[in-house]
Backbone bond lengths (Angstrom), bond angles and torsions (degrees), N, CA, C in turn:
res aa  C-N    CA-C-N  psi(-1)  N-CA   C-N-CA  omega(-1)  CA-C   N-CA-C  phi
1 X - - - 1.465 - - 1.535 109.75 -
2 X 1.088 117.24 145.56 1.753 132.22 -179.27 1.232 108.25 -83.62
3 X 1.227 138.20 98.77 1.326 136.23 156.11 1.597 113.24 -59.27
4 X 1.257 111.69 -57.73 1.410 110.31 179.30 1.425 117.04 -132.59
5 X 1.688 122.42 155.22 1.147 130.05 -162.83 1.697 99.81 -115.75
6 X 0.822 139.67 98.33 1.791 141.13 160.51 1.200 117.72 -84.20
7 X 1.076 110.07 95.16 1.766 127.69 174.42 1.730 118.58 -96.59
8 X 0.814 107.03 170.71 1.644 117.44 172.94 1.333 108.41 -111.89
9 X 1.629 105.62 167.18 1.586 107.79 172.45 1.029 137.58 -98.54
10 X 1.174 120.98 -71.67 1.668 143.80 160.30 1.371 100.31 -50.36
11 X 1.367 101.20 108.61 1.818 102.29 175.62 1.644 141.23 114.43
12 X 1.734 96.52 -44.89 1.283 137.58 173.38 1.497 107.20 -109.60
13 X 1.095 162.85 -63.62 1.502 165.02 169.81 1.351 124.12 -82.21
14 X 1.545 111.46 -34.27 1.308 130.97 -159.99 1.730 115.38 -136.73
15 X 1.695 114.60 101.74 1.001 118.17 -168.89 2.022 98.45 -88.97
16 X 1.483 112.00 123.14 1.463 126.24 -170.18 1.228 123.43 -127.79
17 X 1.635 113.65 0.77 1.096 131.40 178.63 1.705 133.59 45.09
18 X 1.840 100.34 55.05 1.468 144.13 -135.87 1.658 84.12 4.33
19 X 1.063 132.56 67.53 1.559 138.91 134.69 1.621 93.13 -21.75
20 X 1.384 108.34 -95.73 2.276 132.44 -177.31 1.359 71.70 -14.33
21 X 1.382 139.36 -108.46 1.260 156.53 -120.51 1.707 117.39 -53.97
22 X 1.074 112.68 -50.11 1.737 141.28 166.09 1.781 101.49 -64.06
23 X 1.403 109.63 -54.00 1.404 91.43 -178.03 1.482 111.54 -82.58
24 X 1.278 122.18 -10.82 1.727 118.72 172.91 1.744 101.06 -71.73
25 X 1.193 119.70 -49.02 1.396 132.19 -176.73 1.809 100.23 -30.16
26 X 1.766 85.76 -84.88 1.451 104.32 176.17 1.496 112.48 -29.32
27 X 1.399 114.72 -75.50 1.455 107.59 -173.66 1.538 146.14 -58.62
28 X 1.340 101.86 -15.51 1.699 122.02 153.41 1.453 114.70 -73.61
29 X 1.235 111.84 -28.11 1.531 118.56 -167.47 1.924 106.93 -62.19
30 X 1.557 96.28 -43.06 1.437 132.95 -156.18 1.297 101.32 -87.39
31 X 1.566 106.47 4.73 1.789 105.20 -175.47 2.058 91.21 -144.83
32 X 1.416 97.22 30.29 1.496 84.99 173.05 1.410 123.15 86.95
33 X 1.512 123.31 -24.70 1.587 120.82 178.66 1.984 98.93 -41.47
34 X 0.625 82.71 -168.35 2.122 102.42 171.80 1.177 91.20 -164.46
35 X 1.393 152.79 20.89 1.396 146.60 147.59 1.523 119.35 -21.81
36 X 0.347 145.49 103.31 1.726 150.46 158.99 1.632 123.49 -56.78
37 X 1.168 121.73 162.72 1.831 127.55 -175.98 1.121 110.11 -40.42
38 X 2.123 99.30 -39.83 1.775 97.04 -166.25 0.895 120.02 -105.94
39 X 1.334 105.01 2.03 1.432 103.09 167.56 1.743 111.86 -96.67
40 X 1.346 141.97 -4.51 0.993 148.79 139.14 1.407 110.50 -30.10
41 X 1.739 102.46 -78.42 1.628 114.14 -169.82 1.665 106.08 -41.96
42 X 1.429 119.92 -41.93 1.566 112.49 -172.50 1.695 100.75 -50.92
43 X 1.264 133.75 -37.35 1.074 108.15 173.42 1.947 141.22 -117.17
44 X 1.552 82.33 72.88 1.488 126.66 -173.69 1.658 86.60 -75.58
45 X 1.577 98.63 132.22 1.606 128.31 174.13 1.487 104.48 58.24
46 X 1.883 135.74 -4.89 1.502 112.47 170.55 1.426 105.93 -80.49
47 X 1.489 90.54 178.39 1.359 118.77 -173.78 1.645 93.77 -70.21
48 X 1.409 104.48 137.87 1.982 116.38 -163.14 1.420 95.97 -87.17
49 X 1.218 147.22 -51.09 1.346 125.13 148.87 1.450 135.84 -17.82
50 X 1.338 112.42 -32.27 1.117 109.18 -158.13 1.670 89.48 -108.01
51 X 1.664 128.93 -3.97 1.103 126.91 177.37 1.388 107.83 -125.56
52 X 1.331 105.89 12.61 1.953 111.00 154.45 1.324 98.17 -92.45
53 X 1.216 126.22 -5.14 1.769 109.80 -171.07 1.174 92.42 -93.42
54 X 1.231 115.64 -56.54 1.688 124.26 -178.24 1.428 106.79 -43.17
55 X 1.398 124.96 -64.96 1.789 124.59 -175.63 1.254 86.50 -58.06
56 X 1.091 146.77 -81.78 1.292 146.01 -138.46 1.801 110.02 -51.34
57 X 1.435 106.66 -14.27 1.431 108.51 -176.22 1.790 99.36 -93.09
58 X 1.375 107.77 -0.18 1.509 99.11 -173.12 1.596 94.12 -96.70
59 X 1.599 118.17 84.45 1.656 110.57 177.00 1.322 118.36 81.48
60 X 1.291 120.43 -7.19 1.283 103.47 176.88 1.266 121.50 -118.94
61 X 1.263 139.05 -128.40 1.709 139.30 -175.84 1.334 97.26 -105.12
62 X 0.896 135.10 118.51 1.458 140.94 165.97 1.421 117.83 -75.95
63 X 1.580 118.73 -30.26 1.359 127.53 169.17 1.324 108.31 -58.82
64 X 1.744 131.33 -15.53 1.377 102.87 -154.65 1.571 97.71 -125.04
65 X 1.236 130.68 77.89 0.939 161.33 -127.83 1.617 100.58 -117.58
66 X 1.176 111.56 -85.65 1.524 112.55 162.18 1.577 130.37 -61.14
67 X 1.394 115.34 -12.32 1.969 126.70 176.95 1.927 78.86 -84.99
68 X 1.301 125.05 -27.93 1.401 97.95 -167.58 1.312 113.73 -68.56
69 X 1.735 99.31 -54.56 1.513 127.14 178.02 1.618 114.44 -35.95
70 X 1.052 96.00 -61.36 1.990 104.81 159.98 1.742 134.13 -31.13
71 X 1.839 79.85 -57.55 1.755 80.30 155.47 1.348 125.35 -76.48
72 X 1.570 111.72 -19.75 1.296 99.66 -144.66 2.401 94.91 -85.85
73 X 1.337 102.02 -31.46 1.314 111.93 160.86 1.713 122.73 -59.48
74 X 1.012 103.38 -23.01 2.034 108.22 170.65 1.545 94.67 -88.67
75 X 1.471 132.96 -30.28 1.429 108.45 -173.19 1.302 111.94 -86.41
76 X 1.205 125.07 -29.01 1.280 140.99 -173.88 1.915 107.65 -85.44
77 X 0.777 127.01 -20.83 1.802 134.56 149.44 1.537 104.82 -69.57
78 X 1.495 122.58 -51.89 1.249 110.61 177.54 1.450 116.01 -47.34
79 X 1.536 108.60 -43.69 1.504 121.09 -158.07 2.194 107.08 -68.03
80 X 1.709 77.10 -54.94 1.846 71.01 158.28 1.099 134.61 -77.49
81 X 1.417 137.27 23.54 1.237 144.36 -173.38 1.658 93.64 -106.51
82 X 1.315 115.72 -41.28 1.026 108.90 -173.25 1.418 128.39 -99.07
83 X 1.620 98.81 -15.26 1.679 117.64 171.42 1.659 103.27 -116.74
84 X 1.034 142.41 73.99 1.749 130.37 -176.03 1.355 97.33 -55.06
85 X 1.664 125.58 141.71 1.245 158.17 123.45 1.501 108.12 0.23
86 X 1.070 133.60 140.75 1.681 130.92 162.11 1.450 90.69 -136.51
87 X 1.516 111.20 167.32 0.816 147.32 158.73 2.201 115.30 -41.92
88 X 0.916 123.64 120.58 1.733 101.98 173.41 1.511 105.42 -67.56
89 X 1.222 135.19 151.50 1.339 146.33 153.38 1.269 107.11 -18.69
90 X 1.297 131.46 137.77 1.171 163.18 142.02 1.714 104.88 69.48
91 X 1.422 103.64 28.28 1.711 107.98 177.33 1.639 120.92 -84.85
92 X 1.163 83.23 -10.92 1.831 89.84 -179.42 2.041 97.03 -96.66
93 X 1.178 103.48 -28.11 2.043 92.99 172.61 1.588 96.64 -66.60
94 X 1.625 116.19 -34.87 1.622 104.77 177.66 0.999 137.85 -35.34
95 X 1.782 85.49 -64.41 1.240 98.92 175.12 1.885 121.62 -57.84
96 X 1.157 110.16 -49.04 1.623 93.48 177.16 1.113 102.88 -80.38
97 X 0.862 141.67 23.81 2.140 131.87 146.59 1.715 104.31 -76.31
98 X 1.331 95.24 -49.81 1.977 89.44 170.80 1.287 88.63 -52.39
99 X 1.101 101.51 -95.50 1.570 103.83 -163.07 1.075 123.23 -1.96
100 X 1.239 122.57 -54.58 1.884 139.14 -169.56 1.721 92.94 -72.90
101 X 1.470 110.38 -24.01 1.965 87.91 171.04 1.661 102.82 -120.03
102 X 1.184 105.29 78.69 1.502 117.54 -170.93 1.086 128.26 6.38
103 X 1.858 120.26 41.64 1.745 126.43 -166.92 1.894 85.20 -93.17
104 X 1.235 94.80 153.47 1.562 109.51 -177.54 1.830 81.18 -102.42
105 X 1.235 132.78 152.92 1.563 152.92 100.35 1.198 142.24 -64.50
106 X 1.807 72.45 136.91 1.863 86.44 -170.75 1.887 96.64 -124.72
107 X 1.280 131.49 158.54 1.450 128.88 142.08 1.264 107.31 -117.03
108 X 1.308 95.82 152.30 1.733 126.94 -167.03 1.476 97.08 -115.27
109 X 1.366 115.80 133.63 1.697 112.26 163.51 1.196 115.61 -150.27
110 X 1.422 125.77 163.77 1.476 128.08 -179.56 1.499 109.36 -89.98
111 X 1.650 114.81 23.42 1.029 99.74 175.24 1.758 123.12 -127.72
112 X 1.196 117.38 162.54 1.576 110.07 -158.40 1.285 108.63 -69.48
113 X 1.457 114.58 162.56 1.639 131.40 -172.23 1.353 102.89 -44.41
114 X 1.507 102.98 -53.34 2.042 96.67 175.00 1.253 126.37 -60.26
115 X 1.109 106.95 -57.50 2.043 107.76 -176.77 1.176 94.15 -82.45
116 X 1.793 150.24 37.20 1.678 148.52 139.38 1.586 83.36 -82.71
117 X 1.650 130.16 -72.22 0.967 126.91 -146.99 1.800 106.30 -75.36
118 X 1.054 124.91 -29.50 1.358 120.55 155.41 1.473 116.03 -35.54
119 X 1.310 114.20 -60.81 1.426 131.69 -178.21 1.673 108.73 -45.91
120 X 1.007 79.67 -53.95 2.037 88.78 -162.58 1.783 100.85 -81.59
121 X 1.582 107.83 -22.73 1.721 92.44 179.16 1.912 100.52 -75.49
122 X 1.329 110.06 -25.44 1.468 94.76 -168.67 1.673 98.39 -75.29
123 X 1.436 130.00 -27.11 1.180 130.19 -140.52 2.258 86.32 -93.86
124 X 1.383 113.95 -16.30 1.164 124.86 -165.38 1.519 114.33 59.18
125 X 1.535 123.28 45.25 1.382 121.37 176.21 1.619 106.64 -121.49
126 X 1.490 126.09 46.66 1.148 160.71 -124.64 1.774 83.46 -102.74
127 X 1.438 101.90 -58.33 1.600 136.64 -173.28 1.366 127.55 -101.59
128 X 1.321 145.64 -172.32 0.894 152.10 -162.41 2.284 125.10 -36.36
129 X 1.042 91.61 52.01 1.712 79.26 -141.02 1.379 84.77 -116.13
130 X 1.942 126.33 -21.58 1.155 122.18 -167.27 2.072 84.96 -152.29
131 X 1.037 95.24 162.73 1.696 115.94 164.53 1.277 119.69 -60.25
132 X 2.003 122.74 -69.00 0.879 136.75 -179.49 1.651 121.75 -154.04
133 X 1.229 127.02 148.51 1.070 152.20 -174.13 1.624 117.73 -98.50
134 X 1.280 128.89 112.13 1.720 132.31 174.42 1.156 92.88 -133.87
135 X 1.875 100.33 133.90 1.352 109.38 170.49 1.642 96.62 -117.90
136 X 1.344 119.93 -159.73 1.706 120.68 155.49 1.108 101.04 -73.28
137 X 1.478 145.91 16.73 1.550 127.42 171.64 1.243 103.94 -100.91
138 X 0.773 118.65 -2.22 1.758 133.72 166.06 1.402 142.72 -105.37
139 X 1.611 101.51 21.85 1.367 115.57 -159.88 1.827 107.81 -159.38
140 X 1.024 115.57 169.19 1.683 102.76 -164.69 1.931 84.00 -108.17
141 X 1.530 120.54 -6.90 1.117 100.08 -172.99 1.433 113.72 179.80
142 X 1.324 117.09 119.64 1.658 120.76 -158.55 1.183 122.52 -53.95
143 X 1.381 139.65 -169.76 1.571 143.82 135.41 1.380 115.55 -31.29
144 X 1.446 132.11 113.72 1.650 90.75 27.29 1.670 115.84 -121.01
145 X 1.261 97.80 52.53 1.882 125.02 163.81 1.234 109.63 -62.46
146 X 1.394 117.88 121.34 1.591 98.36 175.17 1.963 118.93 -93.83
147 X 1.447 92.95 50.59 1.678 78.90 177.26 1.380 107.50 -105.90
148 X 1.285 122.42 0.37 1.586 101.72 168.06 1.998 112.75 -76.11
149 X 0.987 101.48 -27.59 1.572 109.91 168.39 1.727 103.04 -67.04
150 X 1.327 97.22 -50.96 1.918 77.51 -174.64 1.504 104.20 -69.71
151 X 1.490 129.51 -39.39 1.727 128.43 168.48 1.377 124.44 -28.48
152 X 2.072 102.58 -39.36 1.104 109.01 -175.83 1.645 107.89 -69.69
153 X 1.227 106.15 -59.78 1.921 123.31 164.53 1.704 103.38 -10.86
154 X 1.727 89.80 -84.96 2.058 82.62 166.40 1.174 123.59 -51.12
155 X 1.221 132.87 -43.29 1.529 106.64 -174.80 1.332 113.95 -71.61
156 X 1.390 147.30 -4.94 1.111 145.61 -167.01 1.870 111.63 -150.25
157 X 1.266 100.57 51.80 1.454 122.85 167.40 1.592 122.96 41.57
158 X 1.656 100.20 10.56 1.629 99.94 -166.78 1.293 90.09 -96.38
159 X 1.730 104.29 148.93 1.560 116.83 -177.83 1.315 111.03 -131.29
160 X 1.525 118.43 -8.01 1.566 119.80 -172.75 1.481 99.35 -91.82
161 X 1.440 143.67 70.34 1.506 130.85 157.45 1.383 123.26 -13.25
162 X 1.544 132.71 1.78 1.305 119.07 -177.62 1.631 83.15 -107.74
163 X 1.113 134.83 -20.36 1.734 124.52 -169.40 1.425 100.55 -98.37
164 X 1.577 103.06 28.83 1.808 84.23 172.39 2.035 86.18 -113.91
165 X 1.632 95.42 160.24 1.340 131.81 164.68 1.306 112.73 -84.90
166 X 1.371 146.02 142.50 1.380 131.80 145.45 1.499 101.24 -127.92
167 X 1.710 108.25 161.54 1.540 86.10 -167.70 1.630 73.53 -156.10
168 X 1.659 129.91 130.57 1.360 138.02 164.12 1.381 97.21 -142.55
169 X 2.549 100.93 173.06 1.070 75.52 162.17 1.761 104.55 -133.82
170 X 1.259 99.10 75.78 1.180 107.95 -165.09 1.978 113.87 -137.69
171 X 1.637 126.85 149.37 1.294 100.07 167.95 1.278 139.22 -62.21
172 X 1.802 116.53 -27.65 1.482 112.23 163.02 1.511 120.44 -61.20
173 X 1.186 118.10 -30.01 1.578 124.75 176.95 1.674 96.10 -48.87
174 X 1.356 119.04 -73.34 1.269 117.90 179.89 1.413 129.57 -53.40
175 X 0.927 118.39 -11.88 1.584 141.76 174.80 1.512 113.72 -87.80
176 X 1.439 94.96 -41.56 1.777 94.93 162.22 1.484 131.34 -67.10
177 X 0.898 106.23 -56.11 1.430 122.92 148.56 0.879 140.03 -23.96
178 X 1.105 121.78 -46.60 1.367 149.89 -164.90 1.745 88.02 -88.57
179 X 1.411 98.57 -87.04 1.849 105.47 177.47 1.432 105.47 -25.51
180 X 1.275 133.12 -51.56 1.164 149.59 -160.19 1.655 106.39 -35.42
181 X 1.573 78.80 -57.56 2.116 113.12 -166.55 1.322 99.52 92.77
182 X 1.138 120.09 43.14 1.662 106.62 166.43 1.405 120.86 -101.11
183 X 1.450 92.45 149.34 1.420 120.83 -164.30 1.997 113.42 -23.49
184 X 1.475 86.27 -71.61 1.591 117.47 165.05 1.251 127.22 -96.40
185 X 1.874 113.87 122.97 1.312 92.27 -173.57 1.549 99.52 -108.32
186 X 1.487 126.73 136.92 2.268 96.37 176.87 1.351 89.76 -135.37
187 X 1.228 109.49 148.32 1.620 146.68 154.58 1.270 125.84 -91.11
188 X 1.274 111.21 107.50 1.576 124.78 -179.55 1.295 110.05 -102.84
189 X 1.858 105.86 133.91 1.456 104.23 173.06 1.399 131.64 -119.50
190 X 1.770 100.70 44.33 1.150 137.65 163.35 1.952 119.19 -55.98
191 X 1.981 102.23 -22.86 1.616 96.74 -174.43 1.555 85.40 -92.77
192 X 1.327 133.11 -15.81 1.468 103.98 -161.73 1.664 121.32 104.42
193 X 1.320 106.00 -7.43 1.947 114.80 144.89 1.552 112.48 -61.97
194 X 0.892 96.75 115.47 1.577 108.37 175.19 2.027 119.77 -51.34
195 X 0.969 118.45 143.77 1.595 105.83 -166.02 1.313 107.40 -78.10
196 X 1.083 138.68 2.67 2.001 139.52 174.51 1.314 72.57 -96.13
197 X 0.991 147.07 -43.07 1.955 121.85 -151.82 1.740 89.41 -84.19
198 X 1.073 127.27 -65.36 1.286 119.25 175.10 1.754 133.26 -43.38
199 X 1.378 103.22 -34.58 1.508 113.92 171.68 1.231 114.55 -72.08
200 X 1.411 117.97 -11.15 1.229 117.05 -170.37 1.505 107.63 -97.66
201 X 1.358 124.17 -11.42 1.341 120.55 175.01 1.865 101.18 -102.32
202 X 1.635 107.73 -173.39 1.525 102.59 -163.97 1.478 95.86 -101.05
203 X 1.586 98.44 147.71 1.397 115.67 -166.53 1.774 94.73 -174.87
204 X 1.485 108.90 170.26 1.110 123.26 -165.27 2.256 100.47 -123.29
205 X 1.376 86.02 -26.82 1.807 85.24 -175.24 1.540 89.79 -154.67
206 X 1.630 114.77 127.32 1.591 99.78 145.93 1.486 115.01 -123.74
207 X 1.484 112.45 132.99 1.615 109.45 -174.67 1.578 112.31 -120.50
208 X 1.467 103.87 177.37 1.269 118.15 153.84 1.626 121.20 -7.80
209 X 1.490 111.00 -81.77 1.557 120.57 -175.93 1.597 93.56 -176.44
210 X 1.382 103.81 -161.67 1.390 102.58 -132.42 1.995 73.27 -104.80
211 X 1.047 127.11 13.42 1.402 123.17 -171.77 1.859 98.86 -88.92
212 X 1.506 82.74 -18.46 2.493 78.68 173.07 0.984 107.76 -105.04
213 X 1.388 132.92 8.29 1.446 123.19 172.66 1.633 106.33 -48.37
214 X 1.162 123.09 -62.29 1.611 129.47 -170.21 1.611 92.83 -38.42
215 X 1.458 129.54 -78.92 1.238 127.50 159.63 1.713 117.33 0.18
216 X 1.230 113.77 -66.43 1.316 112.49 169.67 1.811 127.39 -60.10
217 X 0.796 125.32 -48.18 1.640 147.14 176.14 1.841 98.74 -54.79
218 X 1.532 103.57 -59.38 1.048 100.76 176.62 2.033 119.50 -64.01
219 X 0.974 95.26 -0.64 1.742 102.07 177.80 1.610 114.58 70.31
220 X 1.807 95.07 27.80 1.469 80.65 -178.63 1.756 116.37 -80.32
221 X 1.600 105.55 -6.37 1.494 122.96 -152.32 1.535 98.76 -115.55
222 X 1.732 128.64 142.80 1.406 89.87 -160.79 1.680 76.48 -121.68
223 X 1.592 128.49 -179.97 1.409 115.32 -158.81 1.799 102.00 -89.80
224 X 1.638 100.04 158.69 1.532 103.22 176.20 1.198 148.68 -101.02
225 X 1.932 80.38 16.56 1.920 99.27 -166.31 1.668 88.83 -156.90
């Protein structure tokens, strides 16, 4: 049985139209990185601090670390101002399928307490819609660390690590997870990681998006690692 469900945002729950990704681009760009697309994508689901320091070492100021972060949260508010966030397909039937097997929800993200709560006021899940919320402002250290999964554990009373879910769609996601020791590990290829790049890290299922999870729970899917 699932006590708890640990999902991600951007990508996995929340279609944003790598908005995060374009405005991290931009804002290293604007401080000198020469980073490139792919070198962006390598740091898919960490903590953005910790991958403005990194771009920022490709050519640019490495000191300016937080002047980036600054921009990089005004471009990325701009971006949802002008594109709002939805929901991914069929994540809200998910969610009450957990629900229906008494798993509490939580999402986990690599992104800070402000641009989470940006996220969730446009998305209106402000309130009752999930259990608990962990960003890296709540943790000494991102994906693929597993303490925002154990953060989630505390905030929502679960203590058995084999009854947790985690569900991203990224390789640190799976890496978290994994570190974590949770029960279930799944890979969604809802952000746009290709499924050999995902199969290739540790995981228990990687699918479609987070709309077959129920599929899985229900045991119709059997695991792939």
């Amino acid at each position: 049985m699932i006590a708890l469900a640990a999902l991600d945002v951007a990508g996995t729950t929340v279609e944003e139209g790598s908005a995060v990704y374009r405005a991290l681009h931009d804002a290293v760009r604007r401080h000198g990185s020469t980073a490139t697309v792919p070198d962006v994508a390598r740091w898919m689901g960490a903590d953005k601090r910790t991958a403005i320091r990194a771009l920022l070492e490709l050519g640019g100021d490495a000191s300016a670390v937080e002047d980036t972060f600054v921009d990089f949260e005004r471009l990325l508010g701009e971006a949802y101002d002008a594109n709002p966030p939805v929901p991914m397909p069929g994540v809200l039937d998910t969610f009450a399928a957990l629900r229906g097997l008494g798993a509490r929800i939580a999402l986990t993200t690599g992104f800070s307490a402000d641009v989470t709560g940006l996220l969730l006021e446009r998305l209106g899940w402000r309130d009752g819609v999930v259990d608990a919320v962990v960003t890296t402002d709540d943790v000494p250290a991102g994906r693929p660390a597993p303490y925002m999964v154990h953060r989630a554990m505390e905030r929502t009373g679960v203590t058995d690590v084999r009854r947790v879910l985690t569900v991203g769609d990224t390789v640190l996601d799976l890496e978290a997870g994994t570190n974590a020791g949770a029960g279930i590990v799944v890979g969604v290829l809802s952000g746009g990681v290709p499924r050999a790049v995902l199969e290739a890290a540790p995981h228990t299922h990687v699918l479609d998006s987070v709309a077959d999870l129920p599929g899985v729970l229900d045991g119709v899917l059997a695991p792939t690692a």
